[in-house]
Phi, psi and omega in degrees: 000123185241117179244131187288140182251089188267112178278052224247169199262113150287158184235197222245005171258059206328325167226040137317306180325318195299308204278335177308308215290317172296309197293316167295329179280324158300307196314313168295323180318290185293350170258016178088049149258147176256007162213132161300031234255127174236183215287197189257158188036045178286312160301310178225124157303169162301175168050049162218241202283184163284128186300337196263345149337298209247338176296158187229132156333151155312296195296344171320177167275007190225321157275351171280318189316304168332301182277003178259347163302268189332278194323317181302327179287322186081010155239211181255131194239113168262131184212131165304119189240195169206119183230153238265164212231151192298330174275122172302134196083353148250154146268173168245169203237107204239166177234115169296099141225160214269075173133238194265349131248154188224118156194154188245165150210133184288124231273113191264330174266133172248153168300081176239079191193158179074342172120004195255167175204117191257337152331284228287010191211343167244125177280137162279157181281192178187018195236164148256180215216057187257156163210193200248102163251126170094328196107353191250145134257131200242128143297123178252174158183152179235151182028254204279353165310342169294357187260356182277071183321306204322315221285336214268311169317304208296331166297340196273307187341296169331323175109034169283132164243010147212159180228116188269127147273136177233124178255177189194050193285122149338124177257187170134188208300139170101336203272034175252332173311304186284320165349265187338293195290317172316297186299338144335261194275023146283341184284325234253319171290327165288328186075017181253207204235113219234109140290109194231131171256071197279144146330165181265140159314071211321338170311332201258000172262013194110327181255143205229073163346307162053036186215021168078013170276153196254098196229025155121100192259356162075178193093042182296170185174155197253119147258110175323173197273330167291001168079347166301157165271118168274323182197144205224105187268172166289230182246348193264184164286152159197150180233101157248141214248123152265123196245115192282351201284355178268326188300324160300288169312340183294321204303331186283316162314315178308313201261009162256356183280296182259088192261067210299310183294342174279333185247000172306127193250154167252086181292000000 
């Protein structure tokens, strides 16, 4: 499985976004890769119109373009979105994917933390999400759900033997620290294999948001199922095609060296 990690800066235009979103999914298309993954609010950044504004149904103009984006490419696409909240005026903070599998999922830990409150403007989900690409079972989670063991234990429970994250990560002091480490040991707790995509830091393109929105510090990165880092990108945009199938495999030797999910008491 060759998977793209697209870092990408989103800006306040769903659909400007749709073309970053088309021009990196040919680019992955064309280095061989069959899953897409890009960051979290990748339709609208943090900090730009009301969010509620900008949402859309699954069923919308903006998520069939996504999948006619995937189908035209021949992969799978995961992408961050906002789609309208059972309460008028809020949204869910949804992860969209695409192409020979389909299913979203609503983002269940909100950022209410650091001084932002993603409540006020968003309902958390309340289902997980794993699906079948390929033969893998895949797990999703988003941003700050990574600070969250449980969630990631209830995926492996599921039978994930990767969990792709999609971020929108805060930037300020430490919190490239807590990145590393989280997305680490959430793989390292689990035994799986953990793809996390962040934004890229809009700073390096020039835009300096300056308004406490959580809109990306990049260090997107591939993690073994043994909790090493396979790959650590930097802070800018970039989009790299990974190919995941020896670290997939390694996983069932991890979970008989280490067999943390097998020896796991449930309290």
């Amino acid at each position: 499985m060759r998977i793209a990690l697209a870092q990408v800066v989103a800006g306040s235009d769903p659909l400007e976004n749709l073309s970053i979103i088309a021009r990196e999914t040919a680019r992955a298309a064309a280095d061989g890769a069959t899953l897409v993954v890009f960051p979290e609010a990748v339709m609208c950044r943090f900090a730009g119109p009301d969010l509620a504004e900008v949402a859309q149904p699954l069923d919308g103009a903006w998520a069939d373009e996504v999948r006619r984006i995937a189908r035209e490419a021949g992969v799978t696409v995961v992408v961050g979105m906002f789609t309208p909240a059972a309460t008028p005026g809020r949204v869910r903070n949804t992860l969209l994917v695409a192409g020979a599998a389909e299913t979203a999922y609503d983002k269940i830990h909100l950022y209410d933390a650091f001084g932002y409150r993603e409540s006020d403007a968003v309902e958390p989900g309340a289902r997980r999400v794993v699906f079948d690409l390929n033969g893998v079972r895949i797990g999703v989670a988003t941003c700050y759900d990574v600070r969250f063991p449980a969630l990631f234990r209830a995926l492996a429970d599921d039978g994930a033997q990767l969990v792709l994250v999609a971020a929108s990560w805060g930037s300020g002091p430490g919190k490239r620290e807590h990145w590393e480490l989280l997305t680490r040991a959430r793989a390292l707790d689990t035994t799986t294999v953990v793809v996390a995509v962040g934004q890229a830091d809009p700073r390096t393109t020039g835009r300096d948001d300056g308004v406490g929105a959580p809109t990306g510090i990049g260090y997107s990165a591939v993690v073994a199922a043994d909790g090493a880092d396979l790959l650590r990108l930097g802070d800018a945009p970039e989009t790299r095609v990974v190919d995941v199938s020896v670290a997939l495999a390694a996983v069932a030797d991890v979970r008989a060296k280490i067999p943390v999910l097998a020896n796991a008491r449930r309290f």
